[in-house]
N, C-alpha and C positions, 0 to 999 in steps of 0.2 A: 504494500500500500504506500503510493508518494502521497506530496502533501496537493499532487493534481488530483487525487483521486476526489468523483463527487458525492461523495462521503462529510470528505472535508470542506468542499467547495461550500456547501448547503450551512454552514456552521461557522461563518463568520465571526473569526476572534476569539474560534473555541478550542483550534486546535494547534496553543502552545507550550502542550507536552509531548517535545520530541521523540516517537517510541524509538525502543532498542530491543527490535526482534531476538536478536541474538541471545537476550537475558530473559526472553518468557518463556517459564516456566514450564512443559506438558507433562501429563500422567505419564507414569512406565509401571508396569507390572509388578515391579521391586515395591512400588507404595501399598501393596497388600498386606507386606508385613508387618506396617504400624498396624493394621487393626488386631490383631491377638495381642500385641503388646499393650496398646492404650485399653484391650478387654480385660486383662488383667490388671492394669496400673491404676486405675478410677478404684476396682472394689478394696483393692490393698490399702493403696494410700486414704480411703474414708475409715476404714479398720484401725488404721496405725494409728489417726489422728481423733478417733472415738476414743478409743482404748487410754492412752498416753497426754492426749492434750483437752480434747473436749471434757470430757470426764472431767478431770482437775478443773478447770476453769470453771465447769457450773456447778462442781458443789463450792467452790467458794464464792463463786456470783450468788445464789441461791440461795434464801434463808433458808435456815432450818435443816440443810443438808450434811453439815458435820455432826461430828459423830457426838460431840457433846449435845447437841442441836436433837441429834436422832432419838436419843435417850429420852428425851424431856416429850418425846409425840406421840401420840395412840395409833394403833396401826393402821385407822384411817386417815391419818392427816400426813404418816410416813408412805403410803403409797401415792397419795395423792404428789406427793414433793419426789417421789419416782415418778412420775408418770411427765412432773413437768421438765425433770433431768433430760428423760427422754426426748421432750419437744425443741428443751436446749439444747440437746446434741446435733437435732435432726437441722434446726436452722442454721447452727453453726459451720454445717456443713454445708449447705446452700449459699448461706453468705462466702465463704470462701470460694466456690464452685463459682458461683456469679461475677463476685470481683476480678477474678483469674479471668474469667471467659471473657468481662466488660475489658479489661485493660490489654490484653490479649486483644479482642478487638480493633480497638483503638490504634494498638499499635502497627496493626497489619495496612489499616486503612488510613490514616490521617494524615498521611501525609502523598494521601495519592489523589492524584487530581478528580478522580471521578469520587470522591468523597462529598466535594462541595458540589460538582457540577454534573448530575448524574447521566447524561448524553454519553459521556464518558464510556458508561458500563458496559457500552456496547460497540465501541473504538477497540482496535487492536488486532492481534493474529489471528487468521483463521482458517487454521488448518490444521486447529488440534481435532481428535477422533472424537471424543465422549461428548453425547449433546450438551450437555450441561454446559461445560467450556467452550463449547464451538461457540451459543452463544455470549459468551462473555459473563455469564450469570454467577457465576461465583462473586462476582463484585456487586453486584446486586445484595448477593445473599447475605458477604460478607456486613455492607452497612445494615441490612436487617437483623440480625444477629447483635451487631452495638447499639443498636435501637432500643431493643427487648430484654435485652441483659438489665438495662441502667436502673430503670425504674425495679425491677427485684431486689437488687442489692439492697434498697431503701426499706423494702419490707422487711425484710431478712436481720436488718438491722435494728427496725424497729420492735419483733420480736426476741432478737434477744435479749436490746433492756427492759423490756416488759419482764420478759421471764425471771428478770436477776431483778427486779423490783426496782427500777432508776424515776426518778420522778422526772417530766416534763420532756427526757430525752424522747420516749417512744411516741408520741405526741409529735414534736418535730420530724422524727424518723417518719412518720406518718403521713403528715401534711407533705415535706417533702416526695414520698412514693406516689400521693396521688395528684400529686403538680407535673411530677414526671411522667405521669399515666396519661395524662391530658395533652401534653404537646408533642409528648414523642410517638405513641399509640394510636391516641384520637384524632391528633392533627399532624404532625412531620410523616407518620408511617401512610396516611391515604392521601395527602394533598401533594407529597412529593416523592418517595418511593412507591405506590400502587401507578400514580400518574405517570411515574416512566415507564414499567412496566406493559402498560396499557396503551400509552399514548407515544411517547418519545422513543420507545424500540420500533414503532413503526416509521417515524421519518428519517431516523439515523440509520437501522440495520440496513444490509442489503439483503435485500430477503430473494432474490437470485441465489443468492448460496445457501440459504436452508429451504429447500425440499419440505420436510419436516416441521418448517418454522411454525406453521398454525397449530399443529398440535400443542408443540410446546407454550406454545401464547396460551392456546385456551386454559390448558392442565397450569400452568404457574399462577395466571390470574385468577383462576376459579379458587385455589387453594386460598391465596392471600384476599379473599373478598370474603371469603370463609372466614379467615384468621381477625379478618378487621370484623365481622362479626362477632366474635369469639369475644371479643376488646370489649365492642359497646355493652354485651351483657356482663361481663365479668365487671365494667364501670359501674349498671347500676347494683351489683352487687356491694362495692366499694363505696355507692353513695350512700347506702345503706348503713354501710359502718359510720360513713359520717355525720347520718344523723344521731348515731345512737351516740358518741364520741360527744355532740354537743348535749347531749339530752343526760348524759353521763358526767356534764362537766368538765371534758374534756380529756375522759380518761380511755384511753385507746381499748376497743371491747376485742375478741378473739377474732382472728379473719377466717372470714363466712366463707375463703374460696379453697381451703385448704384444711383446717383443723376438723375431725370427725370426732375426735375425743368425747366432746359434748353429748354429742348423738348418740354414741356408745353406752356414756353411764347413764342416760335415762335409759335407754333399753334394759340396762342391767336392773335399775331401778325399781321400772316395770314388772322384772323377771321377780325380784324380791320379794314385790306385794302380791304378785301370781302363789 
């Protein structure tokens, strides 16, 4: 591709990052072998880091969880301070998993010019084999992915000082997750990644060279119009929490999108009085 090509002609001013074929990237067979190794390194490393760190951190975040602590509790109020250990470990590991993926993100994409200008995503080599990179979609995917990451780490955060009893932190960690949910979800993910997807793959690609190209359009877009669905309900789920959060005083309640604990011990409840 020169910079005669009218690709670039149609894009005025857009195309002042000089590629360097030579340095992208294609799939080879050898990349098979990360998968058993990352299938193994995800279960290990959550084990190592339950076992050795999470553990220690939330019985001392945690009231009631030492041992002089344990003594002094009746055995429902000691399961009950297990059960919320458990919740601590389970987010502590999400927040880390999140952070890693967000920063990780970030650093793959930020400083590539189809970060800001997303036309971009679909500029470059083409003549790797796997649809997926033939059309350029990994950069797509790659900003979706920093997108969706950001706003979790905020939850994940906010439940752990909930869990370890912080005053006013989880409340910020809160407010910030659903300010995050609003611009990056609601608004940055359909007004400017769905729009290129949808709209801007058709005046930049050449779609002479994919065959196949309509499939792929249909299958990618139907997915992510699903996904932005997935958004608006999981939001008024979220609005929910936020009225109960003022109606609470502003004390951050369980999130309704993920915690089944509740659900659980009324059934048990139930089972009791049966």
């Amino acid at each position: 591709m020169t910079t005669e090509d009218p690709q670039l002609v149609m894009l005025p001013g857009l195309w002042h990052w000089p590629p360097r074929w030579e340095e992208a990237s294609q799939p080879t067979i050898s990349d098979l072998a990360l998968v058993p190794f990352f299938a193994l390194l995800f279960p290990t490393l959550r084990f190592v880091l339950d076992k050795f760190v999470f553990e220690r951190m939330g019985r001392k975040s945690i009231a009631g969880l030492s041992p002089e602590a344990l003594l002094k509790l009746s055995d429902v109020e000691r399961e009950e301070n297990e059960k919320k250990l458990i919740k601590y470990k389970e987010s502590a590991w999400k927040c880390v998993y999140y952070s890693t993926a967000e920063l990780l993100a970030l650093a793959v994409t930020y400083n590539e010019p189809w970060f800001t200008q997303t036309k971009m995503f679909y500029l470059g080599p083409g003549d790797q084999v796997w649809p997926y990179l033939n059309a350029n979609l990994q950069r797509a995917g790659s900003v979706i992915l920093a997108v969706h990451d950001a706003s979790d780490v905020f939850l994940e955060v906010g439940k752990l000082t909930k869990y370890s009893g912080l005053d006013y932190v989880p409340e910020i960690a809160f407010g910030l997750f659903a300010v995050s949910w609003i611009l990056l979800r609601l608004l940055y993910f359909p007004v400017v990644l769905v729009r290129s997807t949808t709209y801007e793959v058709l005046v930049v690609l050449d779609k002479d060279k994919y065959p196949n190209g309509p499939y792929l359009y249909y299958i990618l877009n139907t997915l992510l119009i699903c996904l932005l669905v997935l958004h608006v309900y999981w939001w008024i789920l979220i609005w929910r929490m936020i009225k109960k959060q003022i109606q609470n005083s502003g004390k951050v309640s369980d999130d309704v999108r993920s915690d089944s604990d509740s659900d659980s011990d009324v059934d048990e409840d139930k089972d009791k009085k049966e």
